[in-house]
N, C-alpha and C positions, 0 to 999 in steps of 0.2 A: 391746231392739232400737231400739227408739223413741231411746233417750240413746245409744245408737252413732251412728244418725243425723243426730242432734243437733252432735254433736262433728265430726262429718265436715264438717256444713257450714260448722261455725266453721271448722275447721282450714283449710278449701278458700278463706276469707276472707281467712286470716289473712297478711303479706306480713310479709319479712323487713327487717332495722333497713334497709340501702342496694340492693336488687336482685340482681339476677343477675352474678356475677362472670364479666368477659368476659375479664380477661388478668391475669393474676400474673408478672412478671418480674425478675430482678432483672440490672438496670443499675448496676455497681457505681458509687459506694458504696450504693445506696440500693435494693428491693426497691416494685416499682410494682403496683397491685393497682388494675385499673381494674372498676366495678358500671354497670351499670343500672337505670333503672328509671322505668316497669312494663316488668313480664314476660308477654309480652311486648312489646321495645320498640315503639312505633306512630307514625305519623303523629301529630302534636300535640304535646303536654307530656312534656316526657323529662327525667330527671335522671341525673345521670352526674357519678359520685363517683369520686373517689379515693383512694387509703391511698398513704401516701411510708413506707416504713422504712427507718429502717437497715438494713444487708443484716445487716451481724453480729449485733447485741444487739435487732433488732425493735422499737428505741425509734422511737414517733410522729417523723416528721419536720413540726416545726408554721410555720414562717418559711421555706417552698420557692415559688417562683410556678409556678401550671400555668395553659396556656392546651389548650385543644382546638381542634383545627380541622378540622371534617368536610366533605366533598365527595362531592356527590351527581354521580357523572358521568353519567348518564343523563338528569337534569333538569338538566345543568350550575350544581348550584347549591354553594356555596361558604360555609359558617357557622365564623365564629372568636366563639371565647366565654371567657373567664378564669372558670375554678374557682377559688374560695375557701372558707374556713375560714366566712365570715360566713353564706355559702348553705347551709351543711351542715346535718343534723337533727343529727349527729355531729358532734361541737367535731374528729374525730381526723380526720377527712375533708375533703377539698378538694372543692367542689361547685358543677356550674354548672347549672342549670336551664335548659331551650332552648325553643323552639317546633321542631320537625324540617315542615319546609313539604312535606315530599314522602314518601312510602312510598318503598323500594326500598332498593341497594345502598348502604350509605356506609363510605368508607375515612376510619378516624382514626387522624391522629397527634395524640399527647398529648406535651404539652412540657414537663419538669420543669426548672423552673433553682433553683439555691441561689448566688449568690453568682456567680464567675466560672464555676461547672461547669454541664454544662445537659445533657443527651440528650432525644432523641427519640424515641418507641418507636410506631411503626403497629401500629393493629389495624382492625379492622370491623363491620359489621352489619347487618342487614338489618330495616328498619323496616316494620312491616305496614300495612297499610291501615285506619285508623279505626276502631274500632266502630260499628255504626250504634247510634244514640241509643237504643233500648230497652237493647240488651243490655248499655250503657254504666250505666241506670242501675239497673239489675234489682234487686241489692242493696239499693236505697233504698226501692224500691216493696213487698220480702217481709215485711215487717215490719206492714205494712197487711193484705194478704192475708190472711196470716195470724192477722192479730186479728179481722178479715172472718170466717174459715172458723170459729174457735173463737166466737164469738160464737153464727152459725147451729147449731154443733153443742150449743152449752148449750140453746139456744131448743128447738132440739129434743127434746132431751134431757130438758127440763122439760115440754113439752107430753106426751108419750110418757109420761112418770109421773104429771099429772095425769089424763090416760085411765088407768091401772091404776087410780088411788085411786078414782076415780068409777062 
């Protein structure tokens, strides 16, 4: 039970290669596969990848320009950003790294061009409100704890058996 538990908390850590996929399309010639991430998305540090493919054969499209341009109309605010290949954790992804300055509703279009061809493709999201700083960094702090709690229970453990011996 104990190593079920164990793996559950890994698992519950563990985050995928580029986020949550918010839109799969395909714009011929090319099939668009836009991520997020973290999931979910929040107020602050956001990464927001791309996949360009071929629509036919699913080969990487690696020399396409994307730009994003998100608009927060609620806080009228207005962010253009270029994804690239150089931002990615993934060589196959186009990646731009943002600061999102507000929570709430944002409408994006993403812009693929290659050469003289280019589409547009809108999509959306709704960015949550910040973690407050504990819960932000809980993660970092269980690993203390926990050496904390096992620690007191050997201490214990060994005083409790030098009463039997005695």
């Amino acid at each position: 039970m104990k190593r079920f538990l164990f793996i559950l908390l890994l698992a519950s850590m563990a985050t995928a290669d580029s986020g949550l996929i918010r839109l799969s399309e395909v714009v011929p010639p090319w099939r668009v596969t836009v991520m997020t991430d973290p999931t979910p998305i929040r107020k602050g540090l956001a990464d927001i990848s791309v996949l360009i493919q071929h629509a036919q054969s699913r080969e990487a499209v690696l020399d396409a320009e994307v730009t994003l341009t998100m608009v927060n109309e609620a806080e009228e605010l207005t962010l253009s950003v270029r994804a690239t290949r150089e931002q990615a954790d993934n060589r196959l992804l186009y990646s731009a790294k943002c600061v999102l300055p507000a929570a709430g509703d944002w409408n994006v279009t993403t812009t693929v061009s290659l050469g003289e061809l280019s589409h547009s493709i809108p999509w959306q999201f709704t960015a949550a409100p910040p973690l407050p700083p504990l819960a932000a960094i809980w993660p970092w702090l269980l690993p203390g704890v926990v050496a904390i709690v096992l620690y007191a229970a050997n201490q214990r453990l060994r005083r409790n058996q030098r009463t039997v011996l005695t």
